[in-house]
MARBA-3410 file (N, C-alpha, C, O; in Angstrom, 1 decimal):
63
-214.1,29.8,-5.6,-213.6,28.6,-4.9,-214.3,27.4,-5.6,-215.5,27.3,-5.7 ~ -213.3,26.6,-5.9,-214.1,25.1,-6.8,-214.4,24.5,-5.6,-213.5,24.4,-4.8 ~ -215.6,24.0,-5.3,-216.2,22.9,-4.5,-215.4,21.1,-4.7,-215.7,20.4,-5.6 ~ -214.4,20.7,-3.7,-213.9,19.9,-4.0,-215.3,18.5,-3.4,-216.0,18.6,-2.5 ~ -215.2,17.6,-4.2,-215.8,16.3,-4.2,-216.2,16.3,-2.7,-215.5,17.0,-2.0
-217.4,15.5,-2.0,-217.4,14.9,-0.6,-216.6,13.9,-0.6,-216.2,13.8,0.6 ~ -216.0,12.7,-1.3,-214.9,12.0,-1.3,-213.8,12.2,-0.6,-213.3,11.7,0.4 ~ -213.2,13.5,-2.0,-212.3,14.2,-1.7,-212.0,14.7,0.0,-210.9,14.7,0.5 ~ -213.3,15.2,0.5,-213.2,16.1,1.5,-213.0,14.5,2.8,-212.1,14.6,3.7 ~ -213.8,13.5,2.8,-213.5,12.5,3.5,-212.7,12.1,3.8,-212.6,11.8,5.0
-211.6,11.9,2.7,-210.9,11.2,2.6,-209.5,12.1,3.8,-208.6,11.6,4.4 ~ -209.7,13.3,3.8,-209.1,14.5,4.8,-209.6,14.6,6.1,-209.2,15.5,6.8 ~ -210.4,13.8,6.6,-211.4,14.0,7.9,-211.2,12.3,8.1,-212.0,11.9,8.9 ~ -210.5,11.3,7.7,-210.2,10.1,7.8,-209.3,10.1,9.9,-208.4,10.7,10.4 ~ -210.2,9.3,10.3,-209.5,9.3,11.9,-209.7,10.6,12.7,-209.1,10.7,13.7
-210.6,11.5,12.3,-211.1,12.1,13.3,-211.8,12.3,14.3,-213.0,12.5,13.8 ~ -211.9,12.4,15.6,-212.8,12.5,16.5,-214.0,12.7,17.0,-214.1,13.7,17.8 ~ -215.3,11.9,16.7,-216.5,13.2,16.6,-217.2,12.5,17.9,-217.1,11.3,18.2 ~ -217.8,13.4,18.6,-218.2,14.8,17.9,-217.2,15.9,18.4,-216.6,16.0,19.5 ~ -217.1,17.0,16.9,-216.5,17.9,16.8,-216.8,19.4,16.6,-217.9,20.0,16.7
-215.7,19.8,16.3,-216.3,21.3,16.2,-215.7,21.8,14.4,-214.7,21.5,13.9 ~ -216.7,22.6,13.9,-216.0,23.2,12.6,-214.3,23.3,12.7,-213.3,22.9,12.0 ~ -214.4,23.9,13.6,-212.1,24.3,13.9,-211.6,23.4,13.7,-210.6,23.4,13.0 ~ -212.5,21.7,14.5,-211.5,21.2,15.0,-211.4,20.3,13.7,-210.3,19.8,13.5 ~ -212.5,20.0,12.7,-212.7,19.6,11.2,-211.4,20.0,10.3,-210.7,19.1,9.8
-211.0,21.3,10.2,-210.6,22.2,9.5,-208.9,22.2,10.2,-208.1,22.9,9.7 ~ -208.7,21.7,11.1,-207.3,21.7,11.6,-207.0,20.2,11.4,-205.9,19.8,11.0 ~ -208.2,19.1,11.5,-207.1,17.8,10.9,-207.1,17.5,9.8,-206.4,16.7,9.2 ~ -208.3,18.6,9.3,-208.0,18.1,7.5,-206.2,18.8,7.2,-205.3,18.4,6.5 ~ -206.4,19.8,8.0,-205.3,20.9,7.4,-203.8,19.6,8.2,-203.0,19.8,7.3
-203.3,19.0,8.7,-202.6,18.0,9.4,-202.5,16.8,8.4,-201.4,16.3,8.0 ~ -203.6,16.5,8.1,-203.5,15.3,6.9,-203.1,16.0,5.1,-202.9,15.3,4.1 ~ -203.2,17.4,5.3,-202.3,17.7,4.0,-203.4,18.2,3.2,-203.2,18.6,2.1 ~ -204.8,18.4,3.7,-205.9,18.8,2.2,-205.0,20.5,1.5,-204.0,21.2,1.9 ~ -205.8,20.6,0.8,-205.7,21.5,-0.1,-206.4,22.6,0.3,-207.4,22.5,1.0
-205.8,23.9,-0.5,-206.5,25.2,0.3,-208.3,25.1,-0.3,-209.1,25.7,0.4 ~ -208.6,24.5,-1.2,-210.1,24.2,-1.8,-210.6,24.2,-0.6,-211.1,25.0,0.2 ~ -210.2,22.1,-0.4,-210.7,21.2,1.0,-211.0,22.5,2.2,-212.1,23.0,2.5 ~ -209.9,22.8,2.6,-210.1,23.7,3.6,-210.9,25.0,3.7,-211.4,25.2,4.8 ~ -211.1,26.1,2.7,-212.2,27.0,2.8,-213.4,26.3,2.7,-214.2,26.4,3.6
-213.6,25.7,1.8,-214.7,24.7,1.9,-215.3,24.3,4.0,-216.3,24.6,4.7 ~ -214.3,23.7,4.1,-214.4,23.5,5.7,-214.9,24.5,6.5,-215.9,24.3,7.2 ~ -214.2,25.7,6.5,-214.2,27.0,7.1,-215.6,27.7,7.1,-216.1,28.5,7.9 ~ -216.3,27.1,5.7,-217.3,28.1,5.2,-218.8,27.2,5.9,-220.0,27.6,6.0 ~ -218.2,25.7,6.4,-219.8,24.9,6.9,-220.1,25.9,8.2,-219.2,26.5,8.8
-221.2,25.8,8.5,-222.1,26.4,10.3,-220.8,25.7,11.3,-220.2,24.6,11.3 ~ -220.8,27.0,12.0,-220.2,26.6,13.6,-221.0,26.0,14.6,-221.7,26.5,15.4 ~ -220.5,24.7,14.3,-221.5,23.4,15.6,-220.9,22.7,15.5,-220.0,22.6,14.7 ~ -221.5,21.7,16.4,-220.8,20.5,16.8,-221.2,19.1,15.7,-222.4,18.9,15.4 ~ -220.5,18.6,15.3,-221.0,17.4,13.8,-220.7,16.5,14.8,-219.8,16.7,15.6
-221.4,15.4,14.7,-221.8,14.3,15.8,-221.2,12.7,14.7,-221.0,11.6,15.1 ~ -221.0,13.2,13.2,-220.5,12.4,12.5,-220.3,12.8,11.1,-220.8,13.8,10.6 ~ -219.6,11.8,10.1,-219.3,12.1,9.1,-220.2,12.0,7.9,-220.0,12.4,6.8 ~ -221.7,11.4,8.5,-222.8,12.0,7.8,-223.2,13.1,7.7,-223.7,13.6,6.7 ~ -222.9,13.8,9.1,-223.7,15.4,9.1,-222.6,16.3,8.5,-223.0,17.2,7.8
-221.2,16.3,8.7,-220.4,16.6,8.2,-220.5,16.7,6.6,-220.1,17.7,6.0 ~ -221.4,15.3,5.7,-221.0,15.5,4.5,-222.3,16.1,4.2,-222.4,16.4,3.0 ~ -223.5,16.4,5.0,-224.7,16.8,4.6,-224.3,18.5,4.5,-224.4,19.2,3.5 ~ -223.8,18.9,5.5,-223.4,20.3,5.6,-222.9,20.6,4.1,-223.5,21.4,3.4 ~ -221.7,19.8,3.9,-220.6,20.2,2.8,-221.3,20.0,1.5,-220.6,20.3,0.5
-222.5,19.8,1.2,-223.0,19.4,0.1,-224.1,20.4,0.4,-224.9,20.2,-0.5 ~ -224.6,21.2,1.1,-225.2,22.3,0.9,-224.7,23.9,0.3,-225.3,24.7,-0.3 ~ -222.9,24.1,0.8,-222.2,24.8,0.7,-222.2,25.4,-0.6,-221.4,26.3,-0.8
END
């Protein structure tokens, strides 16, 4: 699996709710159209709760 951009992955998590849950990350990227990358990528961060789109992109850049 290619690691898509944290950009990339942002730009799919645009207008989401936080704080959230991995699922709930991974169901509005998958709503706004990301790509199967974007989304295993998603699938693959820790199940918890992301309080924002910093912890969100801290996670995704350890993956």
């Amino acid at each position: 699996m290619a690691q898509p951009n944290p950009i990339q992955m942002q730009k799919y998590l645009a207008g989401v709710d936080y704080p959230c849950s991995r699922d709930d990350l991974v169901e509005h990227a998958r709503n706004k159209g990301a790509d199967d990358d974007v989304l295993e990528h998603l699938r693959s961060l820790p199940e918890r709760t992301y309080d924002g789109p910093n912890a969100v992109s801290a996670e995704y850049s350890k993956t």
